[in-house]
N, C-alpha and C positions, 0 to 999 in steps of 0.2 A: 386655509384648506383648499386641495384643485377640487373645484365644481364640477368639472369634467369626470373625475375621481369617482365624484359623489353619487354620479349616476350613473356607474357601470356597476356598483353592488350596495347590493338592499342595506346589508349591516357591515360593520368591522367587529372580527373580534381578535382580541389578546392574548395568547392563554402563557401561563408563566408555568410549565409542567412537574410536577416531582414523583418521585418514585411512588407513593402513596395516595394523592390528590393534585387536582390543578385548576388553580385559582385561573379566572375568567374574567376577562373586562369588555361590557359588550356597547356598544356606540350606530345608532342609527336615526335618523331622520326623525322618523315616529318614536322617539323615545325624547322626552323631556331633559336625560341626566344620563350622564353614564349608569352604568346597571353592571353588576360585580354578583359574582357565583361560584361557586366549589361544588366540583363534581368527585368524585371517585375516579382512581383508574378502574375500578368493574367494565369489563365488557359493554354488559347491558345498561349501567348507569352512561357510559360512556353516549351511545347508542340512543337510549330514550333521551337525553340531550341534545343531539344531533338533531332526530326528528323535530322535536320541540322549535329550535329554528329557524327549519323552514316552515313549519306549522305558523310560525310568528311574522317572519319575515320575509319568505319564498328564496329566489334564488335569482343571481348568483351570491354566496356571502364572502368576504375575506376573513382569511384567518392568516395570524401571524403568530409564528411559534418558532423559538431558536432551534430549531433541528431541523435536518432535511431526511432522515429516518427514525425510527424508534418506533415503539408501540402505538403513541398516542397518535403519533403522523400515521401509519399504517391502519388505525382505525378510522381516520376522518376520508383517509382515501376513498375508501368505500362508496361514498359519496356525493356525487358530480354536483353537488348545488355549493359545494367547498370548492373554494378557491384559496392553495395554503401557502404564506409567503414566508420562507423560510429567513430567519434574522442573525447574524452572528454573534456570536453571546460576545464578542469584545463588542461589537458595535452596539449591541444595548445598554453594555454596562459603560462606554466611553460616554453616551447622550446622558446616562442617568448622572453621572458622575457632572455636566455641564449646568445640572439642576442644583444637584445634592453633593456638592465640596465634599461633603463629611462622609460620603460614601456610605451611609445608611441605605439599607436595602429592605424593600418588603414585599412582597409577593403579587398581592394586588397590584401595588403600584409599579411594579414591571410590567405585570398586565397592560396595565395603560397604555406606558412608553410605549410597550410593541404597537399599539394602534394608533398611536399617536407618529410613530415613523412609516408606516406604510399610508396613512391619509394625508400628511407632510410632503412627502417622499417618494411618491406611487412610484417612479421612474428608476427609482432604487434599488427596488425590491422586486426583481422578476418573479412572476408567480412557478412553483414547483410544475416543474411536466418530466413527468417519470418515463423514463425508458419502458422498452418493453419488459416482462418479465422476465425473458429469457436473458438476457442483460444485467436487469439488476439481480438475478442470482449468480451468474458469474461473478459479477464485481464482489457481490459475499464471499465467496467461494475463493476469488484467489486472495482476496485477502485476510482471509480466515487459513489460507495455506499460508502465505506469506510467515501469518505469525509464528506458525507451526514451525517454519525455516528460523524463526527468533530460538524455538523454545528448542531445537535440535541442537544448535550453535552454543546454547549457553549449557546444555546438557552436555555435548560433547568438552566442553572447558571446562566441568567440573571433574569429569571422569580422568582426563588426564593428569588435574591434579591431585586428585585421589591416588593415581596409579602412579604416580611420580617419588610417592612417599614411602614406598614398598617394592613396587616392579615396574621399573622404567619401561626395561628392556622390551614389554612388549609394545610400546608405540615405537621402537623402531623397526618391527617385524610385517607393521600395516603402513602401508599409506596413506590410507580412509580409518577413522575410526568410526564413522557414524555410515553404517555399512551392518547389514543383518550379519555377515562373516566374522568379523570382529565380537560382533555381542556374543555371537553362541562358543564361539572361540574362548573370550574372557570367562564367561560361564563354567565351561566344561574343564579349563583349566587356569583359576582366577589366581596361580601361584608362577615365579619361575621355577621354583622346584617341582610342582604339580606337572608343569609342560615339559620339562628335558625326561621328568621320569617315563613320558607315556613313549611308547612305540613308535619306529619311524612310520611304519608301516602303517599305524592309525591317524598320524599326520597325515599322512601323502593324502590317505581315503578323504582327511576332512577336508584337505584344501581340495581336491578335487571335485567333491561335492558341490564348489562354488565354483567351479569353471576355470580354475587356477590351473594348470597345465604349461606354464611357462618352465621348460624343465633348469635353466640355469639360475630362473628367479627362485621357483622351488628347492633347486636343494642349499641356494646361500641363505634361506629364511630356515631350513631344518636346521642344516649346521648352526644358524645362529640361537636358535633354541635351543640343540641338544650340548651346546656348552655355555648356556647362560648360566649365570652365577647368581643368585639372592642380594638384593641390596639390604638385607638387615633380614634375620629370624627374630626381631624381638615382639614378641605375641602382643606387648602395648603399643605396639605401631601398626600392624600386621592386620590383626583382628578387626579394628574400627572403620578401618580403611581400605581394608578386602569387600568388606560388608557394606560400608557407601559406595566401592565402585560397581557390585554387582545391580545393587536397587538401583545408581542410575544408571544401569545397560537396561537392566529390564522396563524402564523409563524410556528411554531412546528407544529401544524397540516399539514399543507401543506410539511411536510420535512416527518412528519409521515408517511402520504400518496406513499410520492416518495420512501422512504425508501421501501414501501412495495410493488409496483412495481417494483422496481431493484431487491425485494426477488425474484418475480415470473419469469421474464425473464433470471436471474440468473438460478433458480432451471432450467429451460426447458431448458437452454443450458450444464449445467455442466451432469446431467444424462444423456445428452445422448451422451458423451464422452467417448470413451473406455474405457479411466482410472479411472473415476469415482470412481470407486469401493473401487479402493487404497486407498483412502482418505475419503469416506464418513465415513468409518468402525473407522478410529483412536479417539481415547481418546479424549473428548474435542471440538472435530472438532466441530459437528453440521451443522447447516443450511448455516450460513454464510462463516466460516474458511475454509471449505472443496473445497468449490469451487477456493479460496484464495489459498490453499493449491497446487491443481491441475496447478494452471498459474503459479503457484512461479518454480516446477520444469518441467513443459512444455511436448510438447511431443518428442524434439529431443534427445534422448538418448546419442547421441556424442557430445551434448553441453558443456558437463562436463566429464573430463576425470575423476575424483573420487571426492569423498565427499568434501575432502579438497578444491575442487574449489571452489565446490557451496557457502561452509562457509564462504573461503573471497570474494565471489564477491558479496552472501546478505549480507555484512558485519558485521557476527555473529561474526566473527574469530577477537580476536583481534591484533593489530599491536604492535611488538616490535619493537622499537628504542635504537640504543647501539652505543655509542662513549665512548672509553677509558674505563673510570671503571663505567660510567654512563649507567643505562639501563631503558628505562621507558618503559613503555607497556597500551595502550589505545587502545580506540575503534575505527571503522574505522570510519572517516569523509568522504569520498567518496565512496559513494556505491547508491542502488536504495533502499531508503528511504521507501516505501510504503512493496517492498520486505524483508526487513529488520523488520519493522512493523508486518509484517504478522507472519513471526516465533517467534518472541514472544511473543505477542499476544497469538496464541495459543500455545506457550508451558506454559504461565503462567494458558491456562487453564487444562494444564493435570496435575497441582500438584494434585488437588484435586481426579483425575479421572484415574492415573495410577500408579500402588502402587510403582513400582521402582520409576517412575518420582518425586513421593511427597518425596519417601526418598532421593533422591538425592539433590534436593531442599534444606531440611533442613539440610544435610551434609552440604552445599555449604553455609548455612545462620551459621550452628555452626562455621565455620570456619572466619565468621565475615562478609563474601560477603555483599553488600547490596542486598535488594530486586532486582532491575534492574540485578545488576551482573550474581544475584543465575538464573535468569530467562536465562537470554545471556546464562551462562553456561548450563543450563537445553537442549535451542533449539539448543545449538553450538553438544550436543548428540542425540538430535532426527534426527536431518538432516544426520547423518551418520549412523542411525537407518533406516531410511525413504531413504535415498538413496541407498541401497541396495534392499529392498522391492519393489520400483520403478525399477532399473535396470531389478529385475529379476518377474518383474510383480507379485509378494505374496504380499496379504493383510498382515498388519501385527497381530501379534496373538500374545498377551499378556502373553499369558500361555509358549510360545513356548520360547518367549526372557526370561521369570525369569528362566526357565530351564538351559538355558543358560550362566547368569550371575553365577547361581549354581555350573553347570559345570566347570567352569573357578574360581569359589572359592571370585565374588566379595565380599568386604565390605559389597556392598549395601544389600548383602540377610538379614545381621542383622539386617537392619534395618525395613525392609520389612514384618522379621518373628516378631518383636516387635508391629511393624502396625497392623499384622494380628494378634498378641497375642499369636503366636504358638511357 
């Protein structure tokens, strides 16, 4: 046990949490034995527990719990005499498994564990220090959008195969299907026979209604409706499948909708963040990534002692494994998935948008990379780009970093100067 540990807080506690109750292992100086308790998720049971401990044992106290949000975390917040150290549920169950071969699990006794690693371990387990709130409701927010981008995606790939089985023809009349012009479209006329029968003239009105006014693109999308042909009348195909594609437009629209509500509560919180700036400016960013961008590296500046953190802890950086003459090298399985998501995401959108980025890219693809890889490698260099920019608060300036790959005599400028033609 660190002695030094020992007296920086009064008690340790454990808590192993479930939907229902959460079993409690409590460990301190003035206690002869460990001491085990089940509380309630209630509010107030929650609450009159709290108090009770420092009623018992003043402050500061640790507490260790496998989450670094949820309800239970969110309640004990409240509370400055909590000090809450958050524990990874593989890393608990990896110690427990070092005990217990047979992988027997009990509630209590993960309680323990968890206190038994942060009094072991203090250096392990940095204690929770939450962003501001303005902050941690972004970081909800885009990634509550995020998903919403999941549930559009997989909405729009049902509807096409729905529509596929009846009336192709109309996904070759759109570009966009997941697009309010599209849904009201399918609606109003979910047949090709329904669409060639209607009026040109009611066409013109609706696509104009959506700002459609391209007059050569407009009338090759009429003509191509007013002589579409029916891929099948048979009412057993027709029927089942007309009626799954309209439920999921009306589906998509409602995701449509919410998506663009999460844009605007997005945008009014991220501009008015000091840092903002940093990140609206980069390559690619735009409307959505940038706010994304902003939560991934935060506002505490000593969360990360250099770049190389941030890389394995959004699990850009990959992992080597080496035993004897064996050496494999993968991606990381444990990391924060949505974080991870995000720098890719947008570094796959600065190939096109930042001229070192594109040539680096195709370096990485000459060299055999897959696509994914060339991408990982791509964001695995922006993050060490972007974490210095970040540190020392400068936008970054495109012109300023090719200077300096120059400087230094990269590769990359020949391929930059080939981009450019010069």
């Amino acid at each position: 046990m660190n002695s030094k540990n020992t007296e920086i807080y009064k008690a340790y506690i454990g808590i192993d949490w479930a939907d229902k109750k959460h079993d409690i292992c409590i460990q301190s100086e003035v206690l002869k034995n460990d001491e085990y308790a089940v509380i309630t998720n209630k509010i107030e049971d929650v609450d009159a527990w709290a108090l009770d401990m420092y009623k018992r044992f003043g402050s500061p106290i640790a507490v260790a719990v496998e989450l670094t949000k949820g309800p239970i975390v969110y309640a004990l917040q409240k509370y400055d005499f909590f000090v809450i150290h958050p524990i990874n549920p593989s890393t608990l169950a990896k110690y427990r498994e070092a005990f217990k071969p047979s992988r027997a699990k009990d509630d209590p006794t993960d309680a323990l564990l968890a206190v038994e690693l942060i009094r072991h371990y203090p250096n392990k387990f940095k204690p929770l220090k939450p962003q501001s709130k303005e902050l941690r409701a972004l970081f909800t927010l885009t990634e509550h959008r995020r998903k919403l981008v999941g549930d559009r995606v997989s909405l729009t790939n049902r509807i096409r195969y729905a529509l596929k089985q009846y009336n192709p023809q109309i996904l070759d009349w759109f570009d966009r299907i997941d697009t309010p012009m599209f849904c009201e479209f399918d609606e109003r006329w979910p047949t090709a026979g329904q669409a060639r029968r209607a009026r040109r003239t009611t066409l013109t009105k609706f696509f104009h209604s959506y700002k459609m006014r391209r007059g050569e693109l407009l009338n090759e999308r009429l003509d191509a409706i007013k002589s579409a042909e029916a891929l099948t009348t048979d009412d057993g195909v027709v029927i089942p499948h007309r009626l799954q594609a309209l439920v999921l437009v009306d589906q998509l629209r409602v995701t449509l909708a919410a998506i663009k509500r999460y844009d605007e509560q997005i945008q009014e919180l991220a501009e008015a963040h000091v840092d903002f700036n940093l990140f609206d400016c980069l390559p690619g960013a735009g409307p959505s990534l940038a706010p994304r961008l902003l939560v991934a590296f935060g506002e505490q500046r000593d969360r990360f002692a250099n770049a190389s953190e941030l890389q394995t802890y959004s699990g850009i950086a990959p992992v080597t494994e080496r035993s004897g003459k064996k050496c494999w090298v993968h991606w990381r399985w444990s990391c924060p998935n949505f974080l991870r998501q995000t720098f890719t995401e947008w570094a796959s959108q600065t190939i096109n948008k930042s001229f070192w980025a594109g040539a680096f890219y195709r370096q990485q693809r000459a060299k055999g990379c897959t696509y994914q890889a060339a991408v990982r490698a791509l964001a695995y260099k922006w993050i060490r780009i972007l974490y210095r920019c970040w540190m020392t608060r400068t936008p970054y300036d495109e012109s300023k970093y090719l200077k300096a790959l120059k400087r230094r005599g990269s590769p990359l400028m020949n391929q930059v100067a080939d981009s450019l033609g010069t």
